[in-house]
C-alpha positions as CSV (number, residue, x, y, z in Angstrom):
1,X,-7.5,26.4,-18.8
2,X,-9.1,25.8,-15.3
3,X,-12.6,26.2,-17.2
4,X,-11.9,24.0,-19.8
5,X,-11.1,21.1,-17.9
6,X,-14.2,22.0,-15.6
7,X,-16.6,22.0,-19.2
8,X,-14.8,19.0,-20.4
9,X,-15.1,16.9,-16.9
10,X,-19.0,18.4,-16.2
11,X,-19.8,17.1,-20.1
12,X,-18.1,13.8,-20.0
13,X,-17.9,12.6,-16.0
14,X,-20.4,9.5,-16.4
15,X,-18.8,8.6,-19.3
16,X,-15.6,9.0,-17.7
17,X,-17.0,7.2,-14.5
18,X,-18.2,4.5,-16.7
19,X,-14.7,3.9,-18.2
20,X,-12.8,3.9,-15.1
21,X,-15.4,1.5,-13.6
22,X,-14.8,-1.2,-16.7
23,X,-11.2,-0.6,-15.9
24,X,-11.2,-1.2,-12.3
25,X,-13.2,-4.6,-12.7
26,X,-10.5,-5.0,-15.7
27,X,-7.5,-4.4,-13.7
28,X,-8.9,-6.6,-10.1
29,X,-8.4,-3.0,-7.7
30,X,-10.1,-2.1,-4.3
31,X,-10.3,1.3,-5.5
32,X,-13.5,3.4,-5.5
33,X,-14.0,4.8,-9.3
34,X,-14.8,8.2,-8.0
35,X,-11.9,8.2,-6.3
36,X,-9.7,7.3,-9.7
37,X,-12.3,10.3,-11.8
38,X,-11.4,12.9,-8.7
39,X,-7.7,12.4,-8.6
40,X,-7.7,12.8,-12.3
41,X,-9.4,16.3,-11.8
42,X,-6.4,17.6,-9.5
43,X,-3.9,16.1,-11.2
44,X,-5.0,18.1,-14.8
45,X,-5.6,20.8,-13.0
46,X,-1.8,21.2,-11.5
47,X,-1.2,20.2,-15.1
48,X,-3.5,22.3,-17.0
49,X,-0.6,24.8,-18.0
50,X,1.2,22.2,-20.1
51,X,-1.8,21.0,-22.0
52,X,-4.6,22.6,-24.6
53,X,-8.1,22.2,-24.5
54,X,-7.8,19.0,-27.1
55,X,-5.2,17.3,-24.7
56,X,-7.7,17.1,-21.8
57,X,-9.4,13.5,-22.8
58,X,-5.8,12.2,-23.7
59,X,-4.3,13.4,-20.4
60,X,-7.6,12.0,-18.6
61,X,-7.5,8.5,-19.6
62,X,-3.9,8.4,-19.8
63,X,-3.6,9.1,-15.8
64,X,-6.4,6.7,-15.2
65,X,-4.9,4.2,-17.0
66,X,-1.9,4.8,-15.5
67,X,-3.2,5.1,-12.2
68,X,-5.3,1.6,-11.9
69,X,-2.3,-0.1,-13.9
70,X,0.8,0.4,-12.1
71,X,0.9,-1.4,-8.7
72,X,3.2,1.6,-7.1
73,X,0.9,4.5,-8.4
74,X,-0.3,6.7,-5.8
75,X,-3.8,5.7,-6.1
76,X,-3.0,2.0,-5.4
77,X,-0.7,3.3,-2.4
78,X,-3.5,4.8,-1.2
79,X,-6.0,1.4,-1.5
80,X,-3.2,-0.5,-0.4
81,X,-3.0,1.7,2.8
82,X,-6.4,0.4,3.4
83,X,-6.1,-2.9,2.7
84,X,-2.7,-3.7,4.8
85,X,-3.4,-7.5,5.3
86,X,-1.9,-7.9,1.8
87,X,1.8,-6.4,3.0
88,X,4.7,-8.0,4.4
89,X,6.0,-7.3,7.5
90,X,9.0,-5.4,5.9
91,X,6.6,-2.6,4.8
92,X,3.9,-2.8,7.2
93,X,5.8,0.6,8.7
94,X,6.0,2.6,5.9
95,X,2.1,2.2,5.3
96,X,0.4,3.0,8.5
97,X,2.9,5.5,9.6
98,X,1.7,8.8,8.0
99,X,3.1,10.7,10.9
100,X,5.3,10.8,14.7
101,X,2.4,9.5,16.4
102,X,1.7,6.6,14.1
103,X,5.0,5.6,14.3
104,X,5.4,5.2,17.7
105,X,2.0,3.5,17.6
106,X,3.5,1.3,15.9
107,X,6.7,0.2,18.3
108,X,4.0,-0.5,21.0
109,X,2.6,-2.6,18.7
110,X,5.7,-4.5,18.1
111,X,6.1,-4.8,21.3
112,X,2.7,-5.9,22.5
113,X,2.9,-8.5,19.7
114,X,6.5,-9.4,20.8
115,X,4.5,-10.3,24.8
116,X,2.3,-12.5,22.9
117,X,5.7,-14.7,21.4
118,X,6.9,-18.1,22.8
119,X,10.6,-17.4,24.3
120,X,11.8,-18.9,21.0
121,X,10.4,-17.0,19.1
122,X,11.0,-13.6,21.0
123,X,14.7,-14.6,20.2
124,X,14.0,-14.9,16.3
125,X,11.9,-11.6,16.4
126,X,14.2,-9.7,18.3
127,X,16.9,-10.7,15.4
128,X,14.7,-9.8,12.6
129,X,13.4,-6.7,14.0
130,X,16.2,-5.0,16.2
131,X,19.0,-6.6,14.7
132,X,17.6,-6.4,10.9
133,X,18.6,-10.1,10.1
134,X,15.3,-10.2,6.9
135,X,17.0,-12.7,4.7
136,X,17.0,-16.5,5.0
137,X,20.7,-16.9,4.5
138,X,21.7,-14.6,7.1
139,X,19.2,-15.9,9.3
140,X,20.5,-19.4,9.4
141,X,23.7,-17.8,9.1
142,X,23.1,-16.0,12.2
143,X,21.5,-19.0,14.3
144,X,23.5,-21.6,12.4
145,X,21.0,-23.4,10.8
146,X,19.9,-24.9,7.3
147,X,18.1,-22.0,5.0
148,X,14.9,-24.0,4.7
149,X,14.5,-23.9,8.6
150,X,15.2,-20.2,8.4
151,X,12.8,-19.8,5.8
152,X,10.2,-21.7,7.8
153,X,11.2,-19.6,11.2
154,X,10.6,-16.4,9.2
155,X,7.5,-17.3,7.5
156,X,5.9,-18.2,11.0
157,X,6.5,-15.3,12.6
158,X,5.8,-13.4,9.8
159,X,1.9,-14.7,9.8
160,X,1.8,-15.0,13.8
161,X,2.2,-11.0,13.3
162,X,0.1,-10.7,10.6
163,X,-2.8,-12.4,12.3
164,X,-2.0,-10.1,15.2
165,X,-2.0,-7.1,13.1
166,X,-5.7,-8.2,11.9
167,X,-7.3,-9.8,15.0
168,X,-5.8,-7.5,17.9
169,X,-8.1,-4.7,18.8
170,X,-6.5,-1.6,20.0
171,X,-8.2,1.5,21.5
């Protein structure tokens, strides 16, 4: 099957190419169409014993479509990954951190950032990163305030890191 999924993508890959490219522009990703076309490739070929020679295109343009249509697909992870300014703080972690290294990367990062906080604000990031206090009601809960003022507290801090994550440069 291997060689029939080879023929088929050597026969039709600038067609394919040019399909994928109409649907990245279509669908507003970051994500190189080569990159969509070669996924595609490994993905029929760890597939290739469920399918015949006539299910190739189906499975082809299904998995693109798939891929640049669903925001959780592995090939938007992947261009997410890249493009981190878009992510909350909640999942900052869980994108950069690939492995044990990148992880504790990322605590001295937290911690660098927390140097750069006013003592107010050290307080509020300490509770919504040690003590895991991420919504607004338990926030103002926890500090006994109005929601809106916890909303506002956590928003600020949220972008103060965010521009820190963008702007700080880090050997």
């Amino acid at each position: 099957m291997k060689a029939e999924i080879d023929n088929w993508f050597s026969d039709n890959y600038s067609n394919v190419l040019e399909i994928t490219t109409a649907w990245v522009y279509k669908y507003g990703r970051t994500v190189e169409p080569d990159v969509v076309v070669s996924n595609c490739y490994l993905y029929l070929l760890k597939r290739s014993e469920d399918m015949t020679k006539e299910d190739v295109p189906k499975w082809a343009f299904s998995y693109i479509n798939t891929e640049l249509t669903y925001s959780k697909s592995v090939t938007n992870y992947a261009s997410d990954k890249l493009n981190r300014k878009h992510e909350d703080i909640d999942t900052i972690p869980y994108i950069i951190c690939d492995d044990f290294t990148d992880e504790i990367d990322f605590k001295i990062l937290l911690n660098d950032f927390r140097t750069t906080l006013s003592r107010v604000d050290q307080i509020i990031w300490d509770v919504y990163v040690e003590k895991g206090v991420t919504t607004k009601r338990d926030l103002a809960k926890h500090f006994n305030i109005d929601d809106t003022s916890a909303w506002l507290y956590m928003n600020e801090i949220k972008t103060k890191f965010k521009e820190y994550v963008e702007t700080e440069e880090r050997l």
